[in-house]
N, C-alpha and C positions, 0 to 999 in steps of 0.2 A: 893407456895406450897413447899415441902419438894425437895429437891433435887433427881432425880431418880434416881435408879442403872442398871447394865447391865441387871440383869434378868425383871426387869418392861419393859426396850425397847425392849428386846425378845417379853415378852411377849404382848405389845402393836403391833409389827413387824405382828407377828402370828395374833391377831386378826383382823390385816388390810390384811390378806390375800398376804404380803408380803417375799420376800425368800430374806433373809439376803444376801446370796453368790451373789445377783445380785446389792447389795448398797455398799459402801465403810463402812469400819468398823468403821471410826468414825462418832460417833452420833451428832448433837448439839442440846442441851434440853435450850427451847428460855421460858424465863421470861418476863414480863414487869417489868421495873425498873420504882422508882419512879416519874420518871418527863415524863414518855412515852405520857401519856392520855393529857399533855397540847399545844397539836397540836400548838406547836413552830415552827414546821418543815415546810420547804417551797422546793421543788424539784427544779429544772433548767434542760431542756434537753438543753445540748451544741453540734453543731454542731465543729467538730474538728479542725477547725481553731481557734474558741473562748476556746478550751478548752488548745490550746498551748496558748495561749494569757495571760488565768490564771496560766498557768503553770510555765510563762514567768516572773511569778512576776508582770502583769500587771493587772488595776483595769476595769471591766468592770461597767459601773453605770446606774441605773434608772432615767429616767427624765423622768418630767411633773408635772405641776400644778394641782392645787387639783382637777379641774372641766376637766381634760385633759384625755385621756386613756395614761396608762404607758407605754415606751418605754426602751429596753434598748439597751444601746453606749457600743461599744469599743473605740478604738481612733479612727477608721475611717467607721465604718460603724452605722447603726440603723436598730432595730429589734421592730418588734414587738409584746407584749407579749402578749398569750390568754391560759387559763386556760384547759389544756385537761384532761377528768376524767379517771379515770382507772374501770374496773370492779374486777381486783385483790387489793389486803390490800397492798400497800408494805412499808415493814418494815425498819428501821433503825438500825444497828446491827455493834456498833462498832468493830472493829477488828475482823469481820465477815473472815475467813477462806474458800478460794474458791478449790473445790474440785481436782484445778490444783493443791493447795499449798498443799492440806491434800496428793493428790499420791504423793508430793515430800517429802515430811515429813512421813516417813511410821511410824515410832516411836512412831506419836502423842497419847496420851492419847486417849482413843475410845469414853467415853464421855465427849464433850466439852459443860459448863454451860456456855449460852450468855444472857446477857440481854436488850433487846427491849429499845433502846434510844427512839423510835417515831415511826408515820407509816401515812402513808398518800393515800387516795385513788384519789388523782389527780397530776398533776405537771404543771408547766408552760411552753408553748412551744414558741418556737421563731420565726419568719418568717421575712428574711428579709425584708426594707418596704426602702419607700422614705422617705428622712429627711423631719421633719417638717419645711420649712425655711420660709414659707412667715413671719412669727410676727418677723422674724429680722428686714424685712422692715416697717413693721408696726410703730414698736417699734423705730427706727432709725427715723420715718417719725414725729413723737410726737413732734419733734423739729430740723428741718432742720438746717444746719447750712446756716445762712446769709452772712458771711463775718467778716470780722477784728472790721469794725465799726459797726458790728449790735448792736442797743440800748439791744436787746432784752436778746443778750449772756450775758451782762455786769452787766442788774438788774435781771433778773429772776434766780431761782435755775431750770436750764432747766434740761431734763431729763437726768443724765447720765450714759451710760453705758459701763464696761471695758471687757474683753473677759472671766473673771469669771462670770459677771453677764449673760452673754448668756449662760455661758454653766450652770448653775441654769435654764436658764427658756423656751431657746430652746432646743425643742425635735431633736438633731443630735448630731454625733460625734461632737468629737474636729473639727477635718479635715472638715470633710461637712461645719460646719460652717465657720474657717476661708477663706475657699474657696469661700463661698457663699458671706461673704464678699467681696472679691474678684471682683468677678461678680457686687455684685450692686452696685460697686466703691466709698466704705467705706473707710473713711479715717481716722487715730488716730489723736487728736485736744486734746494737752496738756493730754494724757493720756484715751481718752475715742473715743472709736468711732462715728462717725459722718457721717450725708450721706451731700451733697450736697443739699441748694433750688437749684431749677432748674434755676432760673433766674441768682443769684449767680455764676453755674454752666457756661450757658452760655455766660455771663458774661465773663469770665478768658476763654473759647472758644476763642470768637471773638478777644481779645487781643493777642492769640496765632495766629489764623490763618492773622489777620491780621500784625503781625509779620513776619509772614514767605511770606503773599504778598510783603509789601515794602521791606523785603531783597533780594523779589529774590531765596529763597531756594527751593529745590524741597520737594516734600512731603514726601517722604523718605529717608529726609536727615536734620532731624531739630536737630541742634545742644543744650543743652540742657545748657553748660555753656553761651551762646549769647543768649538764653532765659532769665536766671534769672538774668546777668545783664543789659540787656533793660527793664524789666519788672519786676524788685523786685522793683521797688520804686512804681508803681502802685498798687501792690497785695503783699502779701508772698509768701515767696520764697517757701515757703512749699506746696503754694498752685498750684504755676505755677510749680511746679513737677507732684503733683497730676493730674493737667489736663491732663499732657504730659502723664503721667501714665494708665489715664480713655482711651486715644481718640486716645493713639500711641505706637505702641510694640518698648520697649528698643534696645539699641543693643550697642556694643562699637568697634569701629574699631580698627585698625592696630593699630594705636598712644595712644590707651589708652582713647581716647575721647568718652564722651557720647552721642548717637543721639536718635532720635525715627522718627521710619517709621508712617506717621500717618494714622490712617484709614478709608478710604471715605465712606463704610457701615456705620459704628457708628457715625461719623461725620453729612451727610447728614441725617443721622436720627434723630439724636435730633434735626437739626435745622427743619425737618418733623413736630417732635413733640408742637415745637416753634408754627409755623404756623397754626396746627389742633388746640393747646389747647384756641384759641380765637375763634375758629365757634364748632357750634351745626354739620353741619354737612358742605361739601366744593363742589362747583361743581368742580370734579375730572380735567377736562383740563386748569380751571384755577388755581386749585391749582398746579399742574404740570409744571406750565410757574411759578409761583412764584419762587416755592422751586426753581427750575435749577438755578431763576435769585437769591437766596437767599444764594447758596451753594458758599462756596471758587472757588474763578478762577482758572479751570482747575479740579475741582470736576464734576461726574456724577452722575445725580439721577437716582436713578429704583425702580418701583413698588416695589421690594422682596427684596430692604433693609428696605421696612417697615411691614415684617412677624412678628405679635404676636405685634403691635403698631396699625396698620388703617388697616379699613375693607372699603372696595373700592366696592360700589353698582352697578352691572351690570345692574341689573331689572329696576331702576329707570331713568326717562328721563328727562335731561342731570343726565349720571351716576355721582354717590356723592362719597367721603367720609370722613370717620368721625374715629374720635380718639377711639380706642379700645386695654388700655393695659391690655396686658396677668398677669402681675401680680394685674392686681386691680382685679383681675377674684377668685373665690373662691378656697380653696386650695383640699376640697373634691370632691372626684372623680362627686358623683350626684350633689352634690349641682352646680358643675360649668358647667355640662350639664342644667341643669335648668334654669342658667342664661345665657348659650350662645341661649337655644332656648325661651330665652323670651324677647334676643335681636332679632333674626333672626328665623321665625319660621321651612325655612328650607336652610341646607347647602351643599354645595357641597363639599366633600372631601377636596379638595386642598384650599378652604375658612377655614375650620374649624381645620387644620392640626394645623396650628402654635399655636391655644388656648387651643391644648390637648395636643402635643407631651410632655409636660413638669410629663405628669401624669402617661406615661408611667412608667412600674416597668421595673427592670432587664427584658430582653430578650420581651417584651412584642410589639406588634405594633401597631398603632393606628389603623389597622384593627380591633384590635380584641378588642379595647376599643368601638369603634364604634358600633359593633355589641353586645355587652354586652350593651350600653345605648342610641343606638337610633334604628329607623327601617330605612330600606333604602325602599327607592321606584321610578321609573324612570321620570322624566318632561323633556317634547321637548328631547326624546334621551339622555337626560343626567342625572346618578344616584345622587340623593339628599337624604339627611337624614336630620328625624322630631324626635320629642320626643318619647317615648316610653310610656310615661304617659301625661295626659293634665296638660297642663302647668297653673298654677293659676295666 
């Protein structure tokens, strides 16, 4: 429409039963501009960390695949995005004038012609969330690495992937993921990452610790240059770093020299793993006499370095148990209640800790995930929890 003047906004003022002396004298008379009505416009609420982040010249991104819900990354955190609606229209209004700027500007022109970029009756809100990382392992697991001579690295186009292609299709930061790598002690193999076969793995284990038997070294003292030359002509050298890497915290002393303290948790537990992954299920005191006889001389075994690997059956006569890893577990919250109570119909707190802790959000405690997806109820004096739905 035609552009107003001062007396039409009087006069509009007056019929909205409004007293001028109590508005600021400049008006802004709002248009729609041509491109307004093709709901281009997309909101973002930022919480003030993320909005220094943009500020910073830094890129915030969406990830996930087409069948995925969206996510969005800074460099080191994941958020998750849900559409929240508004009941007011709000507007787009470039170089929109905020009633701080018009009292500092007393000069300004009284009416300001603006016209309407867009306008949107929802925006996108962000909640942080846990990264998605299980399909690293998934993804990494498509083709284990075998070794130097495996037939298989040599004919096949096996699957490969570099730290671009994860951050395309895993949903987390940068950081979460290179971390996460970290954790399930991923290793670069001529430019791609690579998880270890387990056997492979174990494999370059026993080569280590049986190294450090016949020299005599103590466990927190394994020199890492008298590793790779007793043992590069059996393996790569690249590889018998890696183990030392996977199974033992670096360190350099006084001289400049390299060592690694190694560690009897993670050590004894794969070879745990070794042992369960050939039975269905173990009778528990034979398996106990194994493993001790199975671990490095001068290693200790204990129950609770195998939390969130073997679920150890009290109820059962002679008690068992059997191979149960936390990450073959599903990564959604229900679904992986579902399948811990259709392994076990009911659990006791301290049984069922190590298969949820990992679901925890920020600040959250496996109390209170408990009570959100199972019921509790007491057997022989002691509290157990069952499903909250029948399990199919």
């Amino acid at each position: 429409g035609a552009m107003r003047n001062r007396e039409e906004v009087d006069a509009t003022l007056q019929t909205a039963k409004l007293n001028p002396a109590e508005l600021l004298p400049a008006v802004h008379c709002l248009s729609f501009g041509p491109q307004a009505g093709t709901g281009e416009c997309c909101l973002l609420q930022l919480e003030p960390g993320l909005c220094a982040e943009l500020e910073a010249g830094n890129s915030l991104v969406i990830r996930g695949e087409k069948h995925e819900q969206a996510v969005l990354c800074s460099k080191d955190k994941t958020y998750d995005m849900k559409i929240a609606d508004t009941s007011n229209m709000l507007l787009f209004i470039p170089g929109c004038k905020t009633p701080e700027q018009l009292k500092a500007d007393e000069a300004s022109c009284n009416i300001i012609h603006s016209q309407i970029a867009g306008f949107s009756s929802n925006y996108w809100e962000l909640r942080r969330c846990r990264p998605k990382l299980k399909k690293l392992r998934k993804l990494l697991m498509e083709d284990p690495y075998e070794g130097p001579d495996s037939q298989k690295d040599q004919t096949l186009a096996f699957s490969k992937y570099t730290t671009e292609d994860f951050l395309s299709l895993i949903q987390a930061s940068e950081e979460e993921i290179l971390c996460h790598l970290q954790v399930i002690d991923a290793c670069k193999i001529e430019g791609y990452w690579r998880i270890l076969e387990f056997d492979y793995e174990m494999k370059l284990l026993n080569h280590v610790t049986q190294l450090i038997d016949s020299e005599s070294w103590s466990f927190s003292k394994v020199p890492l240059r008298t590793c790779l030359e007793e043992l590069g002509s059996l393996e790569p050298k690249e590889m018998i770093e890696h183990i030392l890497l996977s199974y033992g915290r670096k360190y350099i002393d006084d001289a400049g020299e390299v060592y690694f303290e190694m560690r009897e948790e993670k050590i004894c537990r794969a070879i745990a793993q070794m042992l369960l992954q050939n039975a269905v299920k173990f009778n528990l005191a034979e398996f106990q006499e194994v493993w001790q006889q199975s671990v490095p001389e001068g290693m200790t075994t204990r129950l609770d370095q195998l939390k969130g690997l073997a679920l150890v059956d009290k109820s059962s006569r002679p008690e068992t148990i059997l191979l149960l890893k936390v990450e073959d577990l599903p990564e959604d919250n229900q679904e992986r209640f579902n399948s811990l109570f259709s392994i076990r119909e009911k659990w006791t707190e301290a049984d069922i800790t190590p298969y949820i802790q990992d679901l925890c959000a920020e600040k959250q405690t496996v109390g209170a995930l408990l009570t959100k997806y199972a019921r509790s109820s007491t057997q022989n004096g002691v509290k157990v929890y069952n499903s909250r739905r029948p399990i199919s």
